[in-house]
N, C-alpha and C positions, 0 to 999 in steps of 0.2 A: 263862374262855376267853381264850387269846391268838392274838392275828393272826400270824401270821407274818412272820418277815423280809422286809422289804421289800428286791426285786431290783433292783441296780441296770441302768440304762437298757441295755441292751446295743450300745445305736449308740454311748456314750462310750467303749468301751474299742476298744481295735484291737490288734492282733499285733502283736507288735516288729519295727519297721520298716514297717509297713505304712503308707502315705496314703491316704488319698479319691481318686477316681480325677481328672484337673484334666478343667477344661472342655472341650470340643472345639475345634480351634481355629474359628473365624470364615472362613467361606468369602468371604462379602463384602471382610473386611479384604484376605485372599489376592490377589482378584480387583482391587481398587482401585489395590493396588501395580503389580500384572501391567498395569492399564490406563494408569499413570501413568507405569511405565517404555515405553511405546509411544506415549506423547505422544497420548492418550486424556483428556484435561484434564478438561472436563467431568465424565464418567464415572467416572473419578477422584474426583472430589471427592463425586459424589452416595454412589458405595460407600461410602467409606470415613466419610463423615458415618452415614450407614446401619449402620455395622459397630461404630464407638464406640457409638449407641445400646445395640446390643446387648449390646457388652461389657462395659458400666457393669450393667447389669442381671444380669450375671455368668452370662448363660449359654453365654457364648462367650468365646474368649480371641483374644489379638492385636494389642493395641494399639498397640503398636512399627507392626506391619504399616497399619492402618490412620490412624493417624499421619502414616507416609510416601508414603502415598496420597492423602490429604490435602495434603500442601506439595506434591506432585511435580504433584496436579491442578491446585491453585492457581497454580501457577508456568504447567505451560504454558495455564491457560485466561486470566491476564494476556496471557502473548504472544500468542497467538489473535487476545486481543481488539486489542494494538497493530498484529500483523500486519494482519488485516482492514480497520484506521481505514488504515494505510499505503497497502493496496492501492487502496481507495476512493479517496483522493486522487490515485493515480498516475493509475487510471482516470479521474478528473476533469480530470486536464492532459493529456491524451494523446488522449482522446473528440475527432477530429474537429469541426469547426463544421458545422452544418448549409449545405448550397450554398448556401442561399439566405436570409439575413437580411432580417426588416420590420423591425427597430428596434435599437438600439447597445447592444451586451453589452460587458462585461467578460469577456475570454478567458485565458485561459494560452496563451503563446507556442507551446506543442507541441499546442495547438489547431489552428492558426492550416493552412489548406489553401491553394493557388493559387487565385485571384480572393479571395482577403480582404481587406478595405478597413480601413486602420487608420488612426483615426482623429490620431493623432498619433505623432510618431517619437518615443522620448525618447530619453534622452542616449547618450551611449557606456557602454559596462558592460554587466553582467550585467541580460538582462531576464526578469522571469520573468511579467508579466503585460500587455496592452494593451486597449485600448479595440476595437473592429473594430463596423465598421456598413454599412450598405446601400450600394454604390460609388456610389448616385443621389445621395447625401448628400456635403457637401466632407469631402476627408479627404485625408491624407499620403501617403499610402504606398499601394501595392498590392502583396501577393505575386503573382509572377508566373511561378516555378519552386522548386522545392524541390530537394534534393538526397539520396536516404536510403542512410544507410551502412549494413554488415549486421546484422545482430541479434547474429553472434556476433566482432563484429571487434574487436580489442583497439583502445585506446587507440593513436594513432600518435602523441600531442604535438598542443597549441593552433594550430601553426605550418601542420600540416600538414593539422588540418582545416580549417584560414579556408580556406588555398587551394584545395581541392579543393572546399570549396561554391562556392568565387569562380570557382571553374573553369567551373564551370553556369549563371554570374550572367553571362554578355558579353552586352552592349549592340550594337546596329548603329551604321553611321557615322550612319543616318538618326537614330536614337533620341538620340544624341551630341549630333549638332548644332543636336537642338528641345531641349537642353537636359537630356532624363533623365539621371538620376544612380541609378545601383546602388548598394545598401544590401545589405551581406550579415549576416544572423544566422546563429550555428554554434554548435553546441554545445562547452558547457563541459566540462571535466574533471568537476566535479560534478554537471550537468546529467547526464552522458554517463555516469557511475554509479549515476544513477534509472531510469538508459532510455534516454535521448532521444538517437536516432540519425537525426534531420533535420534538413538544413541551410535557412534559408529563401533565396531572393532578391526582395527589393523593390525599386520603384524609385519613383521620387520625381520630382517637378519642380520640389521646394524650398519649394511654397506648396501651399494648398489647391487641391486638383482635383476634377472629378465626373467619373464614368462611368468606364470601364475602359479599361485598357492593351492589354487582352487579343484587346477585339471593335472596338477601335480609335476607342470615344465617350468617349472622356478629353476631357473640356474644363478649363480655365482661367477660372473667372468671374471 
């Protein structure tokens, strides 16, 4: 007895020209791209990590696609994340002082509201932070009027914003001749590219004082 020819496999042969049909593509890859050209960062990145799984496992195809949903999430959930640290801080220098202080902070200047007591003046320049404490307490300076330009106003020149804070900063003859001195802060050009559209006026008596300009118990120890 003889066996018979052995047939070969019939999944090895295929018609001339014929392929295997390819994988479908990758819906995830599709969708990570779509989410990463709309500045869907995060989302981005989770598809498209999700989609290479897949298509290493070869049941899906698209890598190219998931790829570029990948760098494109990556990219914008970096800026996300700089953006967000930026806003945070803007918000930290811009947050109002509470009215009323029990004890000496360190402020940012676009802190700083009328009756803040600052505990020392420093030099001419650019200030971007001060000491402020209780007006009970000796200290320098007092804001005692501010000045706010508008949210949407261009830049007019250094020149011309001193004087218009200084414009809101006049003194009486009385206040003159016990001695106070007006201190004007104003925003910079760079300041004034963050944000910061207020001008301060303080005034001063050149030495340390207590109590306030405002309700009229400024003393001189």
């Amino acid at each position: 007895m003889t066996a018979p020819p052995a047939r070969p496999d019939p999944g090895a042969y295929y018609a001339p020209g014929w392929q295997p049909p390819a994988p479908p593509r990758d819906l995830l890859a599709v969708n990570s791209l779509v989410a990463g050209v709309i500045t869907l960062g995060p989302v981005a990145l989770g598809l498209g990590i999700a989609a290479l799984g897949r298509i290493r496992r070869g049941a899906t195809r698209g890598k190219g696609l998931a790829v570029a949903g990948i760098v494109l999430g990556t990219v914008w959930t970096l800026l996300g994340g700089i953006w967000s640290v930026a806003g945070l801080l803007t918000w930290q220098a811009t947050r109002p002082l509470p009215q009323t202080l029990t004890s000496a902070r360190a402020a940012y200047v676009g802190q700083l509201r009328t009756g803040s007591c600052v505990e020392e003046l420093p030099a001419d320049g650019d200030i971007t932070r001060v000491t402020v404490l209780p007006c009970r307490e000796p200290h320098a300076a007092e804001v005692v009027t501010t000045y706010a330009f508008g949210a949407t106003d261009v830049w007019p020149g250094q020149e011309r914003v001193d004087d218009r804070v200084a414009h809101a900063c006049q003194l009486t003859a009385a206040e003159e001749s016990a001695g106070v001195r007006a201190v004007v802060w104003a925003p910079t050009l760079a300041s004034w590219e963050s944000g910061d559209r207020t001008g301060l006026c303080l005034v001063t008596l050149g030495k340390p004082v207590t109590g306030s300009f405002l309700d009229g118990t400024v003393t001189a120890p």
